[in-house]
C-alpha positions as CSV (number, residue, x, y, z in Angstrom):
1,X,-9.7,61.1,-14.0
2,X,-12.2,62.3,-11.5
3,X,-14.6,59.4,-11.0
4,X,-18.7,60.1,-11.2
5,X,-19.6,58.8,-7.9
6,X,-17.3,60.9,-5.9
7,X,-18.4,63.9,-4.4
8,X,-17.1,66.9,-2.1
9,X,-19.0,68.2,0.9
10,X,-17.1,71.7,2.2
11,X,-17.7,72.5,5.6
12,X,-18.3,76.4,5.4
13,X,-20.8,77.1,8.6
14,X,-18.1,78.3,10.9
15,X,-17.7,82.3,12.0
16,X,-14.0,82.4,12.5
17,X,-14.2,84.6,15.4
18,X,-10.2,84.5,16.4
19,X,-10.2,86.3,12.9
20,X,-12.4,89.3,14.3
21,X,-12.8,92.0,13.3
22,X,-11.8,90.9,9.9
23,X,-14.4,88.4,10.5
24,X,-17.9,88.9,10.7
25,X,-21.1,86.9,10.4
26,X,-21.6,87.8,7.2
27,X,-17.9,87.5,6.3
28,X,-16.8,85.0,8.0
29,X,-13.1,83.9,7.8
30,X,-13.8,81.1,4.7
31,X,-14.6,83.9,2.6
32,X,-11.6,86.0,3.4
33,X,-8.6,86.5,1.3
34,X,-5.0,85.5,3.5
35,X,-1.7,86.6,1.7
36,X,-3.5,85.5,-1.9
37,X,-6.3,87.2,-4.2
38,X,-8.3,84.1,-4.0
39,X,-10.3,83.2,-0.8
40,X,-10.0,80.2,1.4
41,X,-13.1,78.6,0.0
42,X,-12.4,79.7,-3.5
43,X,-9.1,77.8,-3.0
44,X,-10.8,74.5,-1.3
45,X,-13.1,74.0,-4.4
46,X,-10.3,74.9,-6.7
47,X,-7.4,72.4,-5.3
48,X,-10.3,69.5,-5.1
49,X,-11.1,70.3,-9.0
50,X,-8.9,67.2,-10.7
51,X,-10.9,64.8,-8.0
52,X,-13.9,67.0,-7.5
53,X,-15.2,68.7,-10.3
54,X,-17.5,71.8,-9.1
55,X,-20.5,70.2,-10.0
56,X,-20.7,67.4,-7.7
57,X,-19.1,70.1,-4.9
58,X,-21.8,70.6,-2.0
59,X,-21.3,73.7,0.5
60,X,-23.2,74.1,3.9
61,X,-23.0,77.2,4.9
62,X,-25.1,79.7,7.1
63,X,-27.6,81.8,6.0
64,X,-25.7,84.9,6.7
65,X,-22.9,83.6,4.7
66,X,-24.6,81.9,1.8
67,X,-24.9,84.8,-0.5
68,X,-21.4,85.5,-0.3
69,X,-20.1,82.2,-0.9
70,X,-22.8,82.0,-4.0
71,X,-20.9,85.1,-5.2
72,X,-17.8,83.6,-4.8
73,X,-18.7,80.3,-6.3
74,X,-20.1,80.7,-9.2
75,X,-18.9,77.4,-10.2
76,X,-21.1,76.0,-8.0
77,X,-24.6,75.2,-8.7
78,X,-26.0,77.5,-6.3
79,X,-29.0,74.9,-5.2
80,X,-25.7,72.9,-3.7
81,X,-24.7,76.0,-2.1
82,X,-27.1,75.1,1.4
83,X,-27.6,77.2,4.5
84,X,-27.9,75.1,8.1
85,X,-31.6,76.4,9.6
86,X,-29.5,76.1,12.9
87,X,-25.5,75.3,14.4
88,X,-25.9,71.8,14.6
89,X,-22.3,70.9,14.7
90,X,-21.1,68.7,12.3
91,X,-23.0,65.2,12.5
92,X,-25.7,66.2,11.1
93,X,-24.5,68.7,8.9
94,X,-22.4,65.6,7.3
95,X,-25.6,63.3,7.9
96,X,-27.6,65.5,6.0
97,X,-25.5,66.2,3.1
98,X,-24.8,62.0,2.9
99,X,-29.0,62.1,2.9
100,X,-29.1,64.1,-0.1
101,X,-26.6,63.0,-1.8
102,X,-27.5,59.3,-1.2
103,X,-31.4,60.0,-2.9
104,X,-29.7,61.5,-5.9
105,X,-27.2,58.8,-6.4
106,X,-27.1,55.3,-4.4
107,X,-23.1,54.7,-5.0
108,X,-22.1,58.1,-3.7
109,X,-18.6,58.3,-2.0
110,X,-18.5,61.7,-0.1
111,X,-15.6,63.1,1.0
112,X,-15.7,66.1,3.8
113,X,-13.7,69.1,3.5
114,X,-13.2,72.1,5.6
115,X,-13.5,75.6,3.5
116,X,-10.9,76.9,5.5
117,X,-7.5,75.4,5.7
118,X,-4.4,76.2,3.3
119,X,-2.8,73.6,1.9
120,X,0.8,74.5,0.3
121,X,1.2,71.1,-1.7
122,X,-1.8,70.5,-3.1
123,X,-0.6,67.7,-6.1
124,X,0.9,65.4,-2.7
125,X,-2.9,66.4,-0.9
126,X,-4.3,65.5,-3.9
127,X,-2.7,61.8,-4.3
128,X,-4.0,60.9,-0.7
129,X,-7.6,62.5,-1.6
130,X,-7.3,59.8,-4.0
131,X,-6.5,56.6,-1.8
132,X,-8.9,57.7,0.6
133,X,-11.7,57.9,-2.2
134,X,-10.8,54.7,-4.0
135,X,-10.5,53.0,0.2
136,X,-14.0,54.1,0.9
137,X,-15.2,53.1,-2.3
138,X,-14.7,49.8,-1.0
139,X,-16.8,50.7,2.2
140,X,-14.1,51.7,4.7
141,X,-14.4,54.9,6.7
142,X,-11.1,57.0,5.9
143,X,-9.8,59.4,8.3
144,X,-6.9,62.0,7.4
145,X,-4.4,62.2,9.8
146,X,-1.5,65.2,9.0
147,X,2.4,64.2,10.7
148,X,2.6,66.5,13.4
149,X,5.4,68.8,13.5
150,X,5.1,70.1,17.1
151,X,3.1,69.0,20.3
152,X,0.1,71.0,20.0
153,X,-2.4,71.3,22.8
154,X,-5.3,72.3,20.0
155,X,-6.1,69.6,17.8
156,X,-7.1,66.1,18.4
157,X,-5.2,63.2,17.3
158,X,-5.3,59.9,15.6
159,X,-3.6,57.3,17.2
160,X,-2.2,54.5,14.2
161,X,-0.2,51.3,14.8
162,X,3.6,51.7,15.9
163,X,5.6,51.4,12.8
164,X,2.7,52.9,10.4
165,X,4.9,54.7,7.7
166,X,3.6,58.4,6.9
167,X,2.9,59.0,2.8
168,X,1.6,55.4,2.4
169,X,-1.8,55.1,0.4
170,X,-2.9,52.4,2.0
171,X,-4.9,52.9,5.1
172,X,-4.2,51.7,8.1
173,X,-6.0,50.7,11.2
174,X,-6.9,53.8,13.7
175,X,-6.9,52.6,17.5
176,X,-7.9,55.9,18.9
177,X,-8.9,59.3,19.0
178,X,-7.6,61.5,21.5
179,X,-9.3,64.6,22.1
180,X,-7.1,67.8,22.3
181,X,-4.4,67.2,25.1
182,X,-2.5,68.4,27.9
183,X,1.2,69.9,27.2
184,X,3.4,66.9,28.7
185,X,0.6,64.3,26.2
186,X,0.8,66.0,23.3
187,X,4.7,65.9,23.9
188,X,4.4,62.3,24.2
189,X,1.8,61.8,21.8
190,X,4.8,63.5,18.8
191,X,7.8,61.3,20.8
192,X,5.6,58.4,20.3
193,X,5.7,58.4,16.5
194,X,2.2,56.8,15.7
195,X,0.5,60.1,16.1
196,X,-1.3,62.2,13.8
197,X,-3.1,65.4,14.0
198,X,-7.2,65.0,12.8
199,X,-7.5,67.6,10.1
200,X,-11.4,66.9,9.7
201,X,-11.3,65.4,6.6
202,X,-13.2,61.9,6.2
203,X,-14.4,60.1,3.3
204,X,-17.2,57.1,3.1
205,X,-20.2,55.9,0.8
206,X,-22.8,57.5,2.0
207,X,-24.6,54.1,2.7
208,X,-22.1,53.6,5.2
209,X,-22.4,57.2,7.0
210,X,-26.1,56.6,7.2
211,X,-25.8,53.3,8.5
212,X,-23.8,54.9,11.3
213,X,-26.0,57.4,12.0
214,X,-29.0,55.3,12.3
215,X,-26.9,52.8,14.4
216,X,-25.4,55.3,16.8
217,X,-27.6,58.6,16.2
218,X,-30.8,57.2,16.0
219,X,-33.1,60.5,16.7
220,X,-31.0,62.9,13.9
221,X,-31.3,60.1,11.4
222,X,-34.6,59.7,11.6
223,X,-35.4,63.2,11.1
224,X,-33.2,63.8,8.1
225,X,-34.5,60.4,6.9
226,X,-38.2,62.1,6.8
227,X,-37.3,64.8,5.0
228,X,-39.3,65.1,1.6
229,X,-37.1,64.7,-2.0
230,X,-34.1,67.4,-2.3
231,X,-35.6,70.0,-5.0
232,X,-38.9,69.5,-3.6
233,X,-41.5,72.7,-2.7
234,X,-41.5,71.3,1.0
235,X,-37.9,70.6,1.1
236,X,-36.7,73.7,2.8
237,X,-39.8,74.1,5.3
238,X,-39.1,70.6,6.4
239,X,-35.7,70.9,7.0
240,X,-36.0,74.0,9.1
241,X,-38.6,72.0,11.5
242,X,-36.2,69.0,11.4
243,X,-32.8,70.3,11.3
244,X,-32.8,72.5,14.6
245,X,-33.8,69.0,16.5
246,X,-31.0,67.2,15.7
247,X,-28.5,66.2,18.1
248,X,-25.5,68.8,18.4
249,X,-22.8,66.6,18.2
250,X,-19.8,66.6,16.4
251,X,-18.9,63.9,13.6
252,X,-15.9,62.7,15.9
253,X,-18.3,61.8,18.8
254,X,-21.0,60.9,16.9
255,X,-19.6,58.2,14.8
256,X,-16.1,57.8,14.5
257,X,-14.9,57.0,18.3
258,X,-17.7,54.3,17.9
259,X,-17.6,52.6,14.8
260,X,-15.6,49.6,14.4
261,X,-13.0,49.5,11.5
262,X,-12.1,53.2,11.1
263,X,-9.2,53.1,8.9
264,X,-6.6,56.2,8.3
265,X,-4.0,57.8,6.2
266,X,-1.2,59.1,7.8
267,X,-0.1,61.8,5.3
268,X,3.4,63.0,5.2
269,X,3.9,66.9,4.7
270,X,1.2,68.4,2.3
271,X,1.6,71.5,3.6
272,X,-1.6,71.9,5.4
273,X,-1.8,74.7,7.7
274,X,-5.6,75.1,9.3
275,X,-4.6,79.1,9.7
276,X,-6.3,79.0,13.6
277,X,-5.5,82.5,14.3
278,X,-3.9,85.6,13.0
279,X,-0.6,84.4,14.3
280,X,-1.6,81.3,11.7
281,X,-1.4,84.0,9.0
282,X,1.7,85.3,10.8
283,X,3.6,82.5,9.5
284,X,2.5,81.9,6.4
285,X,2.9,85.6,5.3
286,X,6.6,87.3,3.5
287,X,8.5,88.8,6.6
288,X,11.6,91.4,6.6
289,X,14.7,91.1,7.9
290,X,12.9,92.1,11.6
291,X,10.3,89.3,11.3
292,X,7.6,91.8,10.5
293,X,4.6,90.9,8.0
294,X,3.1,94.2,6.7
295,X,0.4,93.5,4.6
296,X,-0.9,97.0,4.2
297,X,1.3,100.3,4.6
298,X,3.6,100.4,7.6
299,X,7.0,102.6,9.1
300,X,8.4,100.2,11.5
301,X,11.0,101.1,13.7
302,X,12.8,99.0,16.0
303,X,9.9,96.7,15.8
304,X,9.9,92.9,15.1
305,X,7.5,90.7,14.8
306,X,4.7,92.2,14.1
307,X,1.7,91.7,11.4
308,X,0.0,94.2,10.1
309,X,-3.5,94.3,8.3
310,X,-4.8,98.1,8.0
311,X,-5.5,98.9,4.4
312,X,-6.2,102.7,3.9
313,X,-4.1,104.0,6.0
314,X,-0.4,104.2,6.9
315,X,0.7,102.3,10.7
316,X,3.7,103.2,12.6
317,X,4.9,101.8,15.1
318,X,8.0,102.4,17.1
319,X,9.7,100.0,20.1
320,X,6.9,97.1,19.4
321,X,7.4,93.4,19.1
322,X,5.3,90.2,18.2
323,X,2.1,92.4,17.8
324,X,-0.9,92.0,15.5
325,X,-2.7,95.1,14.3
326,X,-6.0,94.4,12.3
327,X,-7.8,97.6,11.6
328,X,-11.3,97.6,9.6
329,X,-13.8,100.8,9.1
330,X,-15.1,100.4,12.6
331,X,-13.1,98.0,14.7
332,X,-9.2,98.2,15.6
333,X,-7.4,95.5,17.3
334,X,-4.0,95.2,18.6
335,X,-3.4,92.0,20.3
336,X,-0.3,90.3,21.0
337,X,0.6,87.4,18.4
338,X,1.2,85.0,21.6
339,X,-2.2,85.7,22.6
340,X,-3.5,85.6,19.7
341,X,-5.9,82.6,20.1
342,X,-8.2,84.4,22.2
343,X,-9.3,86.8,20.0
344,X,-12.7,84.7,20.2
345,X,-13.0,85.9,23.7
346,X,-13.2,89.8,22.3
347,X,-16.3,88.2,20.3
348,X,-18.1,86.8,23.3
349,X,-17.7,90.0,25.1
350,X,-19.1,92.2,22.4
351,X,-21.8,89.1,22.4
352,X,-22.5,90.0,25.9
353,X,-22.7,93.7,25.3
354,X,-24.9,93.0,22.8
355,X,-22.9,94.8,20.0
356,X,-24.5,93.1,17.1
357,X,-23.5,95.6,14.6
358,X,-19.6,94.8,15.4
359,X,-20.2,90.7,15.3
């Protein structure tokens, strides 16, 4: 039974740009659809539904995304459906939602959510979304750490005592974070056994995020704290003086590497999968007997694979292997899957030929 002081902040603010040119400002990778007729966002609110319901959901988005997601969402009460006045990163995105939330109810447990991860177990997700809530109900600060299942050089990790058993609902103590490591560490980190990946979910009463803040990040909270009341005329002009002077900073920094007591659950396998590039998608899509995930019309001969994404029009390819071929109206790329990861620097070099009509 979802309990009436828990509430759901989604992380949406992002512009997926290793998902270019599928993804643009405007349509930013949350809002896309990946091997399923639903989006990425439209899934996060729906899996989080038995905790969550979509009224006490809260989205921060940006401005060039909001009206999509509003579209999307119509679940949503679109007043909770907020775009940042600036890329803050995500202390005081969090810090502000924890403000709101806190002046419209005082025993408000938040959890934070990114819009953009698939998770293929979602009724095992959902029973550690519980412990954490009920833990941080009692005023701990929850962390969600996912087993990892190679050593991967691009997350950050959560260190747990040896001997911490993955799946339990208890939390457990966290004795570090590590920031994203070298090779021959994150090798170590997996050997070691007591080492999660950070999926960037938390969960805490908001009295106990602000308390943070204003202990560690004294200058953002004190400008969210003199924001006017949330539904008032001023509301939105305030917030686009404040908001832009807060400290860019994200939450991990901010507040969890310094707070005492963090506590974490170390999940075992929910399926989560934060689909970080198109070779993400890649994996999770049907491939043939070649390895080859076609969404959209393809002849391929003596290729293997390969993904491709060009609806509208027939791709052949001949003699190719571990490609990925995204074609849109005015964009084509063709990258290979391996070096699929940097697709963010294609972004920044459009940035720099000031292409804004391609970003």
């Amino acid at each position: 039974m979802a309990t009436k002081h828990y509430y759901g902040l989604i992380m949406a603010g992002g512009r997926g740009t290793r998902f270019w040119p599928r993804s643009r400002r405007s349509h930013a990778k949350q809002v896309l659809c990946f091997n399923d007729e639903r989006s990425l966002i439209q899934n996060t609110v729906s899996r989080l539904a038995p905790v969550i319901p979509p009224e006490r959901i809260w989205i921060l988005t940006s401005d060039a995304l909001r009206g999509e997601i509003v579209g999307q969402l119509p679940e949503v009460p679109k007043e909770q459906i907020l775009a940042e006045p600036a890329q803050r990163n995500t202390a005081p995105c969090i810090a502000l939602a924890a403000h709101i939330l806190e002046s419209l109810d005082a025993q408000a447990v938040m959890g934070v959510f990114p819009a953009d991860h698939v998770i293929a177990k979602p009724s095992r997700f959902l029973r550690l979304v519980r412990a954490a809530f009920r833990a941080a109900a009692h005023g701990q600060i929850v962390v969600l750490g996912v087993q990892p299942r190679w050593a991967e050089t691009g997350y950050g990790y959560i260190e747990f005592p040896r001997g911490t058993k993955a799946g339990l609902l208890e939390p457990a103590e966290v004795l570090s974070f590590r920031e994203k490591p070298d090779p021959e560490t994150a090798r170590k980190f997996v050997e070691a056994g007591n080492f999660c990946w950070n999926a960037g979910m938390f969960f805490w009463k908001t009295s106990v995020l602000l308390e943070a803040m204003r202990r560690y990040q004294p200058k953002t909270a004190t400008l969210l704290a003199a924001l006017p009341p949330f539904g008032s005329r001023q509301f939105k002009a305030k917030l686009r003086d404040s908001f832009p002077r807060c400290e860019n900073i994200s939450i991990d920094y901010a507040v969890l590497e310094r707070a005492q007591g963090v506590t974490g659950l170390a999940a075992d396998d929910f399926g989560w999968n934060d689909v970080g590039s198109w070779n993400a998608v890649y994996e999770l899509a049907p491939r043939d007997h070649d390895g080859n995930a076609a969404q959209t019309e393809a002849l391929l001969l003596d290729t293997g694979g390969t993904f491709v994404d060009a609806p509208g029009k027939l791709v052949a390819l001949l003699g190719v292997k571990n490609l990925v071929v995204v074609d849109t109206p005015d964009a084509l790329l063709i990258a290979s899957r391996e070096q699929s990861q940097r697709v963010g620097e294609i972004v920044k070099l459009l940035e720099k030929k000031n292409r804004q009509e391609l970003l």
